[in-house]
C-alpha positions in Angstrom: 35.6 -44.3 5.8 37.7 -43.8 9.1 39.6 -46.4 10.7 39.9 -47.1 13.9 43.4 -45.5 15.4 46.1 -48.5 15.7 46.9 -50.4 18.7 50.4 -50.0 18.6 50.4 -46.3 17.0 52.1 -43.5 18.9 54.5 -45.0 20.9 52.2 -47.5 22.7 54.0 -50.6 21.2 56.9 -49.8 23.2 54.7 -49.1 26.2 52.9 -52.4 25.7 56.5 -54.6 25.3 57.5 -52.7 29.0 54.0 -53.9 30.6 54.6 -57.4 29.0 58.2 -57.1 30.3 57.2 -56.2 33.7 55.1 -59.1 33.8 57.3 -61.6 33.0 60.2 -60.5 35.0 57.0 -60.6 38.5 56.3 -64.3 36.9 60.4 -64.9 37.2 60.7 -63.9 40.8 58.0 -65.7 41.7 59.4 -68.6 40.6 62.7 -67.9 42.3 60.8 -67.2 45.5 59.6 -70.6 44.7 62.8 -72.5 44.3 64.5 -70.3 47.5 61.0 -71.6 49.6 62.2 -74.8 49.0 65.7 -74.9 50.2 64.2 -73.0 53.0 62.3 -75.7 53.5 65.2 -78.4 53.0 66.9 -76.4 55.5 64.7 -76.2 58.3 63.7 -80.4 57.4 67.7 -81.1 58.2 67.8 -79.2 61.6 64.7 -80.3 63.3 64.0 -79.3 66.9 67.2 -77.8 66.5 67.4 -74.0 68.6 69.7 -72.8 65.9 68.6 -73.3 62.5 71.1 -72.1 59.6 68.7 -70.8 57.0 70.5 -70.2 53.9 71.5 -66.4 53.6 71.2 -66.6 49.6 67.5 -68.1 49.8 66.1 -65.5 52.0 67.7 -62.5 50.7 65.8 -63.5 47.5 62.7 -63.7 49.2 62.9 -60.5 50.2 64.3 -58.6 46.7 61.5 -60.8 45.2 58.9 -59.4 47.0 60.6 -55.7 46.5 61.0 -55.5 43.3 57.4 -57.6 42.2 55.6 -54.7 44.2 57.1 -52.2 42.2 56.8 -53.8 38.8 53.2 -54.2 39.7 53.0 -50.4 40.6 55.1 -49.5 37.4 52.6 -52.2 35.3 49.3 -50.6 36.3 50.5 -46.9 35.6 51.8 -48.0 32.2 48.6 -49.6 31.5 46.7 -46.8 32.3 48.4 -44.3 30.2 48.5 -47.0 27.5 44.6 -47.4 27.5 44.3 -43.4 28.3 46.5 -42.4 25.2 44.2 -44.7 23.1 41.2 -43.5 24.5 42.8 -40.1 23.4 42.7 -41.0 19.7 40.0 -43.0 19.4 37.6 -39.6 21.0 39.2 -38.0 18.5 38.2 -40.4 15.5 34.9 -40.5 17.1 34.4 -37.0 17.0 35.6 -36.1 13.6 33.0 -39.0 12.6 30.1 -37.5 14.2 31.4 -34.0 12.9 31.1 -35.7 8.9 27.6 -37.0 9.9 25.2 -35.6 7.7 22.7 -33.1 9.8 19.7 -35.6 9.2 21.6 -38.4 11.1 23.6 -36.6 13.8 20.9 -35.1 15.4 18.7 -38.3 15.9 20.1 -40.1 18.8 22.1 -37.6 20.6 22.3 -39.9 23.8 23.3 -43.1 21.7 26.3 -40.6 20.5 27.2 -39.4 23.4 27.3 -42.9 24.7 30.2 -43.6 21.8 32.6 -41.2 24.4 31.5 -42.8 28.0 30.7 -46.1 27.6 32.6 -47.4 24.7 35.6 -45.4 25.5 36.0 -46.7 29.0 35.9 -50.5 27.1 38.6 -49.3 24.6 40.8 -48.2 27.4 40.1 -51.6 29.8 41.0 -53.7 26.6 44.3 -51.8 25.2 45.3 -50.9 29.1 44.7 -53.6 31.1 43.6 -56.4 28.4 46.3 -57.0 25.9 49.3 -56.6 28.5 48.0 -58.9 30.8 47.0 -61.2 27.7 50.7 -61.5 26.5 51.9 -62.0 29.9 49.9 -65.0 30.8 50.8 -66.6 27.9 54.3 -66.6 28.3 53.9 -66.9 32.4 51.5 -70.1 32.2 53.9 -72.1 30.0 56.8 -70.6 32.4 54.9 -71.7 35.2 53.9 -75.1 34.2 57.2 -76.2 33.1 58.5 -74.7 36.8 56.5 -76.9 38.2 56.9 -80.0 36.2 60.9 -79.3 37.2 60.2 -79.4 40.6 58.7 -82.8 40.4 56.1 -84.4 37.4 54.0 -86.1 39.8 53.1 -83.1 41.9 53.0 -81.2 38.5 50.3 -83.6 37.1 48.4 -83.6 40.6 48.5 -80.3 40.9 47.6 -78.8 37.3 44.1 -81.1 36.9 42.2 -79.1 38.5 43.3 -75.8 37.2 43.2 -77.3 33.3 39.6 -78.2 34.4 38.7 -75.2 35.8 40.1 -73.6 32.4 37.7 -75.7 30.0 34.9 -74.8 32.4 35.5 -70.6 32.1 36.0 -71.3 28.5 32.3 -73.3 28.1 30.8 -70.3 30.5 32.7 -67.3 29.4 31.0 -67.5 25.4 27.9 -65.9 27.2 29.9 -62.5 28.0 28.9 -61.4 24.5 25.6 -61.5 24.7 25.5 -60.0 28.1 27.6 -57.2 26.9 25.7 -56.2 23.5 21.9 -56.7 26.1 23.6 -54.3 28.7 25.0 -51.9 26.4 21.9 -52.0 24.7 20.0 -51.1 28.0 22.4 -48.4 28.9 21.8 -46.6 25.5 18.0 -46.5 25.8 18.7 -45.3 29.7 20.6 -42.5 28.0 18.8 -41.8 25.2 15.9 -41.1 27.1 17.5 -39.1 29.8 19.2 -36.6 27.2 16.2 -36.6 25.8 14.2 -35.1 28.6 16.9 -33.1 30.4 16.4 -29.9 28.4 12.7 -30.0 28.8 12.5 -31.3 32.5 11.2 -27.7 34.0 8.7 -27.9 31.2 7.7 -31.6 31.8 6.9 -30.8 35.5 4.8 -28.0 34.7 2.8 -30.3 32.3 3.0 -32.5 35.3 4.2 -35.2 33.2 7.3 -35.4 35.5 6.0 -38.6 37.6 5.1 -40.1 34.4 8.4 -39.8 32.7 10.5 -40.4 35.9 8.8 -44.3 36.2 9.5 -44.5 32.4 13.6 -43.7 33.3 13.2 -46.0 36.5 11.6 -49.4 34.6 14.1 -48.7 31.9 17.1 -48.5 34.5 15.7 -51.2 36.3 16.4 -53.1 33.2 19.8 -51.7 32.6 20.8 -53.1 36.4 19.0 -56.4 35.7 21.3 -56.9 32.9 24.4 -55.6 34.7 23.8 -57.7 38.0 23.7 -61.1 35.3 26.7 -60.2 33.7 28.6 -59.6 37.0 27.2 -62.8 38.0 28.8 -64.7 35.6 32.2 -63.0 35.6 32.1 -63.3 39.4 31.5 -67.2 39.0 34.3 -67.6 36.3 36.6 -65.9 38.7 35.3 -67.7 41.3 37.0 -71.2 39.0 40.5 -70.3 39.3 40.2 -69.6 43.1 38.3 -73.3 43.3 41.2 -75.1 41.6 43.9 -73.6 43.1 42.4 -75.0 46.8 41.5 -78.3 44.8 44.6 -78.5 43.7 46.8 -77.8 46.8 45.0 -80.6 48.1 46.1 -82.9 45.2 49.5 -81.9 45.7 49.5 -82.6 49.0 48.1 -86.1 48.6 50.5 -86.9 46.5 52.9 -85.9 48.2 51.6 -87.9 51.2 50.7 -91.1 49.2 54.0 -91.2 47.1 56.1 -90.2 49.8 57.4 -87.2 48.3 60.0 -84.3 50.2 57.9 -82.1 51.8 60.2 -79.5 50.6 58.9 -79.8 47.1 55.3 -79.6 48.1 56.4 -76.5 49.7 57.7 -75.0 46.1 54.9 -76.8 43.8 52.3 -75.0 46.1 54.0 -71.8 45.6 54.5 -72.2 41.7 50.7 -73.5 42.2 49.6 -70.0 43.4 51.5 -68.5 40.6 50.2 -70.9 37.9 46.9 -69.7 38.7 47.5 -65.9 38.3 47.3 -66.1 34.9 44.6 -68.2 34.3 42.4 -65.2 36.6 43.7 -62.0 35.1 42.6 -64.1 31.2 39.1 -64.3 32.8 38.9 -60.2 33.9 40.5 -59.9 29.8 38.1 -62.0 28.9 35.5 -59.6 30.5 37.6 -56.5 29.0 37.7 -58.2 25.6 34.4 -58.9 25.0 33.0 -54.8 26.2 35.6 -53.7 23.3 33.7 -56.3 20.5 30.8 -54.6 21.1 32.4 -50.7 21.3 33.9 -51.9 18.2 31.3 -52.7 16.3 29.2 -50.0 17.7 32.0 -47.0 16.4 32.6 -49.2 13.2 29.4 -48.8 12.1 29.6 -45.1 13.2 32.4 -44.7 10.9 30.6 -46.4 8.6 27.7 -44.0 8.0 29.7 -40.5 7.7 30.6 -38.7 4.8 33.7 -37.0 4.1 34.4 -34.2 6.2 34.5 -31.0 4.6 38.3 -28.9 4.6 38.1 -25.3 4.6 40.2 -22.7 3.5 39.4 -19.4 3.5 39.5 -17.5 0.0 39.8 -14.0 1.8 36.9 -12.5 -0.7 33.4 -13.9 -2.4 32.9 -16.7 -3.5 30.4 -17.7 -6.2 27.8 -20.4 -6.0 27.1 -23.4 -8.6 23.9 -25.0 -7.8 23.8 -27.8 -10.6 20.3 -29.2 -10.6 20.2 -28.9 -6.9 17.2 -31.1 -5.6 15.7 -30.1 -2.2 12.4 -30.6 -1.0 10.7 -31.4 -4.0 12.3 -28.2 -5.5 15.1 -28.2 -8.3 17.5 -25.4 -8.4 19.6 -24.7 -11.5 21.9 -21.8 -11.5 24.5 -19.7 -10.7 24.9 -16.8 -7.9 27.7 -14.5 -8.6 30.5 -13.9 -6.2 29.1 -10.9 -3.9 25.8 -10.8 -4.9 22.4 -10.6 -2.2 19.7 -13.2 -2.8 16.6 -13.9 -1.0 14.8 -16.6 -1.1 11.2 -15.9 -1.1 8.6 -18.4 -1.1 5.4 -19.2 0.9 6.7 -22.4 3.2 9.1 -21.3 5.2 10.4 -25.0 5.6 11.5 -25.5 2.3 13.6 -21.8 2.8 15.1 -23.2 5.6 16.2 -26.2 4.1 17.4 -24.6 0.8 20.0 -22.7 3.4 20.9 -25.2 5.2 22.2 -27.2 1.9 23.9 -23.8 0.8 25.7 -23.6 4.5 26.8 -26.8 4.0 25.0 -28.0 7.3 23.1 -30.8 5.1 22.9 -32.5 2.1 20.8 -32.2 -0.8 18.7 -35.2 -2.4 20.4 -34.6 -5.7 22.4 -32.5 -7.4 25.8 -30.4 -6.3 26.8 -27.4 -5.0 30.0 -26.0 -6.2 32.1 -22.8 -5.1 34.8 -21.8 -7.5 36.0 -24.9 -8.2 39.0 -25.6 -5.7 38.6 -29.0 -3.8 38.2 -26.8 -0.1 34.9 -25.2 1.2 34.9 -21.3 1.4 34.5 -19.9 5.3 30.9 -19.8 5.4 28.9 -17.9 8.1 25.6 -19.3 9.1 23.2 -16.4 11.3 20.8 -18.2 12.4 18.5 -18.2 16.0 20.4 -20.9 17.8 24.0 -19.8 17.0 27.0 -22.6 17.2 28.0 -21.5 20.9 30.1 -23.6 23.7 30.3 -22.7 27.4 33.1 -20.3 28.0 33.6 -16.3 28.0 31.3 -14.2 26.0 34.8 -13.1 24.1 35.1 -17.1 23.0 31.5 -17.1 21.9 31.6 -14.2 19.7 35.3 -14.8 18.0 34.4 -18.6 17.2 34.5 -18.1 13.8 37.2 -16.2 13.5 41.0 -16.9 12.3 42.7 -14.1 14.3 41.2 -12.9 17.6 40.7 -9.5 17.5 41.5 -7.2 20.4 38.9 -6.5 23.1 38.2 -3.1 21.7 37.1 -4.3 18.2 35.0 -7.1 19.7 33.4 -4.7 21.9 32.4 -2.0 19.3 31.0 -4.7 16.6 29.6 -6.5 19.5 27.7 -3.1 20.4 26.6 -2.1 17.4 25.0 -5.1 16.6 23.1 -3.8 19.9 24.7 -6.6 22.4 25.1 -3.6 25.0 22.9 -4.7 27.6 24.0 -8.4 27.5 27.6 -7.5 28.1 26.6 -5.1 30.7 24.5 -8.1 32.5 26.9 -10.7 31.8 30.4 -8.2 32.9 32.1 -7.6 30.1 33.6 -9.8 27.9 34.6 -12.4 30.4 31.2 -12.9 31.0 30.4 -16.5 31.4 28.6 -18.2 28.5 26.4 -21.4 29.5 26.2 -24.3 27.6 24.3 -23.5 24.0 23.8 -20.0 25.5 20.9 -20.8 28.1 21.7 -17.8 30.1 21.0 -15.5 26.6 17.6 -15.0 25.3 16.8 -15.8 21.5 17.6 -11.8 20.3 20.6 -12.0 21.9 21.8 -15.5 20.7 20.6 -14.0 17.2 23.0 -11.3 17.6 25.8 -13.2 18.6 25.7 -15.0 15.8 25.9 -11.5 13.6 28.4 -10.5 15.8 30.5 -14.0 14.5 29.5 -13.5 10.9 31.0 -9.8 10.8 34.3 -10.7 13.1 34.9 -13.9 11.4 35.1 -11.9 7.3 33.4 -15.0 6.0 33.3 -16.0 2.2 29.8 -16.4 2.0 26.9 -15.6 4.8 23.6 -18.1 5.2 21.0 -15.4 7.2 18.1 -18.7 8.0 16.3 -16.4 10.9 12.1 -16.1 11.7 13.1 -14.1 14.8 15.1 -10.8 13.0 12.0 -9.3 11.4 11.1 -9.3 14.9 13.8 -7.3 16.5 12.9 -3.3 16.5 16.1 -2.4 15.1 16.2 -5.2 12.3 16.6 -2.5 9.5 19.6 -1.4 11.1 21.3 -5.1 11.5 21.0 -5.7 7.8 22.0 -2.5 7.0 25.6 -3.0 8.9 25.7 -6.1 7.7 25.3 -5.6 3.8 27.7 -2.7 4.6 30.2 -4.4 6.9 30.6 -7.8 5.0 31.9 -7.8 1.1 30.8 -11.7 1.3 28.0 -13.4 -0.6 24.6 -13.1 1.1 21.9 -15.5 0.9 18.8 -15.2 3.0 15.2 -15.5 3.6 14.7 -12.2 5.2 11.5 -10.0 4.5 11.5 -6.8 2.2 10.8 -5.2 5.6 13.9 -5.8 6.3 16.3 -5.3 3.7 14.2 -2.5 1.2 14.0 -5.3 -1.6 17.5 -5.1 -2.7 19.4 -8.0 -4.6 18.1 -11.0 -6.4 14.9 -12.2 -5.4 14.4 -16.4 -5.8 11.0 -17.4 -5.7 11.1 -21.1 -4.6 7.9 -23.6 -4.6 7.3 -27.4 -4.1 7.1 -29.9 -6.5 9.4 -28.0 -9.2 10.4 -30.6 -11.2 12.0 -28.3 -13.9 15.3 -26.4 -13.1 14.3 -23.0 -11.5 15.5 -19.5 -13.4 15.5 -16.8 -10.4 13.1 -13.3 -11.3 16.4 -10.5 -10.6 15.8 -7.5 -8.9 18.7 -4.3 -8.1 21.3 -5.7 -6.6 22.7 -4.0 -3.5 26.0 -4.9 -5.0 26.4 -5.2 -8.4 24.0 -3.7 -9.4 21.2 -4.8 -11.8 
């Protein structure tokens, strides 16, 4: 099982100490503007009425650096916290991915919007939490101690008036803040049904309006969103009322400090500094409730991509062998059929059976796209996969050029002029013609190609690619008038091991012929015909 990437990995510790820096050097000068406020204060107390006031020169010079240089560690802070929570947002996409790419094919393509949720939703809560949540976490606990004691300097009665409030606005956000949770895990929860069912009807949303099912569906996306903002209007209620605390106390506890300093007769030039140290006491206490907020999105991101890592399997390393490779099936179980033997390095097999389902399946385990129910698959031994090449009618293709779609499989890109003549033989003429050549624009899983033409990519990526083995799982290429002619260039073109489930239509009933059928609980011995290859 992955692991999450580390906090501190790649050079964000260092980052981290800086923002933590930052923020203690803004809490120091604020409590220097505090102490230069007060013999402002003194000053202006000893003169009064006077035309002439002689402020001190030292005082207000640092009120002004103070306010300088806090603006640009505040600047300097929230860049620094951005690429901090960008960088792990980087690596934790990246553990993401690689766990959705070990999923087995039965659980990957369930939930397709919960999974896509794992790099919006949950990746802008890992980002708030290491960016803007940890650094500011650190900071306030070394500013609020800094603070208080500031304070209690300045005078311990004003210190005592003046921090009530705020410690009782503290145990309140802590009694009201354990909800955040729950409002997290029931919004996230919303949010994921909002998206499931939106990618779910994307693709087909031409063909629900033509069922004119589209009004139906649309109020089923509204009452489910409806939800979804129900949920996020409660949970920014509560954060805006826990904010709302810290503002409250530092009013209430002005006031305190002023009636002390009233009632005990206290210089009015420590009031002065206690309310500014007051302002920056409170700080603190309101960036730990937005943390709070931050901290509590990322439990439930956590536990959402732990238990993704959780389910995957370990992902399959390749390495091409550069000729074919042989196949072990030992006591294979798939469907309800049991396959025991071995395929020799090179040969042509075709499955031949009378449920094309259980065909399909049976290639998919051999093209490693799933998993069998029992059993193992072996190749030659070594602990790496072979390059397999699976032609099938929906083709692995991303949007980009047509040259990217048809050289995906490949190690080397060839040169234009090779792509183009395998690309036309296999007759993809026409489709580079309509597209404009080979920068063509692909759209995303091919939309703008029709299924012969996505078929034939997918040929055209098996023969560029020199694969170790080739999986042909196709209903479509009997179709295609020049079918003969495909298999014919590709039994002559590629030296790799074939399996199939092509028609003798198609490929003249050479190689070994499997004959698969459910409910075979005894190992399965193949009938052999000519082999196109080795012969009989």
């Amino acid at each position: 099982m992955s692991e999450l990437p580390e906090l501190s990995g790649r050079g964000r510790g260092r980052h981290i100490a800086l923002v933590v820096g930052l923020g203690i050097i803004q809490a120091g000068l604020m409590m220097a503007t505090a102490f230069a406020t007060r013999d402002v204060f003194v000053a202006l107390r000893s003169t009064p009425g006077s035309a002439s006031t002689q402020l001190p020169l030292t005082s207000l010079l640092i009120l002004a650096a103070a306010a300088l240089v806090i603006a640009a560690c505040q600047a300097l802070a929230r860049v620094r916290g951005e690429a901090i929570g960008q960088s792990y947002a980087v690596d934790l996409r990246s553990v993401v991915f690689h766990a959705i790419a070990a999923l087995g094919a039965e659980r990957a393509g369930r939930r397709l919007g919960g999974l896509s949720l794992r790099f919006v939703g949950d990746l802008t809560a890992a980002r708030g939490w290491v960016g803007m949540g940890i650094t500011r976490l650190v900071s306030a606990a070394v500013v609020f101690p800094m603070a208080a004691l500031c304070l209690w300097l300045i005078d311990p009665v004003l210190a005592l008036a003046g921090m009530l409030p705020i410690f009782v606005a503290v145990a309140l956000a802590a009694g009201l803040g354990l909800a955040l949770g729950r409002l997290h895990r029931d919004l996230r929860r919303r949010r994921a049904g909002v998206a499931i069912a939106a990618m779910e009807r994307i693709p087909i949303a031409r063909e629900l309006a033509l069922m004119n099912r589209l009004p139906r569906e649309i109020a089923s996306l509204e009452r489910k969103g409806r939800r979804s903002a129900e949920d996020a209007v409660r949970r920014v209620r509560r954060v805006s009322l826990l904010r709302a605390l810290p503002n409250a106390s530092l009013g209430l506890g002005g006031a305190a400090v002023l009636w002390a300093t009233a009632r005990f007769g206290l210089a009015a030039a420590d009031a002065a500094a206690a309310l500014s140290v007051l302002a920056i006491l409170v700080v603190p206490v309101r960036e730990c409730i937005g943390v709070w907020d931050r901290y509590s999105a990322w439990c439930v991101a956590r536990d959402k991509c732990r238990a993704l890592l959780a389910r995957t399997e370990a992902l399959p390393r390749v390495r091409r062998r550069g000729r074919p490779v042989p196949l072990d099936l030992e006591h294979l179980r798939v469907g309800g059929c049991t396959l025991h033997l071995r395929i020799r390095a090179g040969q042509r097999v075709c499955l031949a059976t009378d449920d094309p389902d259980l065909a399909s399946r049976v290639l998919a385990v051999l093209a490693r796209r799933r998993a069998p129910e029992a059993g193992r698959l072996r190749f030659d031994g070594l602990p790496t996969e072979p390059a397999i090449a699976c032609i099938g009618d929906r083709p692995a293709l991303l949007r980009g050029s047509l040259r990217r779609a048809l050289t995906m499989g490949a190690a080397a890109r060839p040169d234009d002029d090779d792509i183009g003549r395998v690309a036309r033989e296999c007759g993809l003429g026409p489709a580079i013609a309509r597209l404009g050549g080979l920068d063509g624009r692909i759209e995303e899983a091919g939309h703008n190609l029709t299924p012969g033409e996505s078929l034939r990519v997918a040929l055209v990526q098996a023969l560029l690619s020199r694969p170790d083995l080739v999986v042909v799982d196709s209903y479509l290429w009997p179709l295609l008038k020049d079918a003969v002619e495909l298999f014919t260039l590709l039994d002559a073109r590629c030296p790799a091991t074939l399996v199939h489930n092509l028609p003798d239509s198609v490929t003249g009933g050479a190689g070994m012929l499997l004959r698969l059928s459910e409910n075979m609980d005894h190992p399965k011995t193949p009938s052999v015909c000519g082999n196109s290859k080795l012969g009989s």
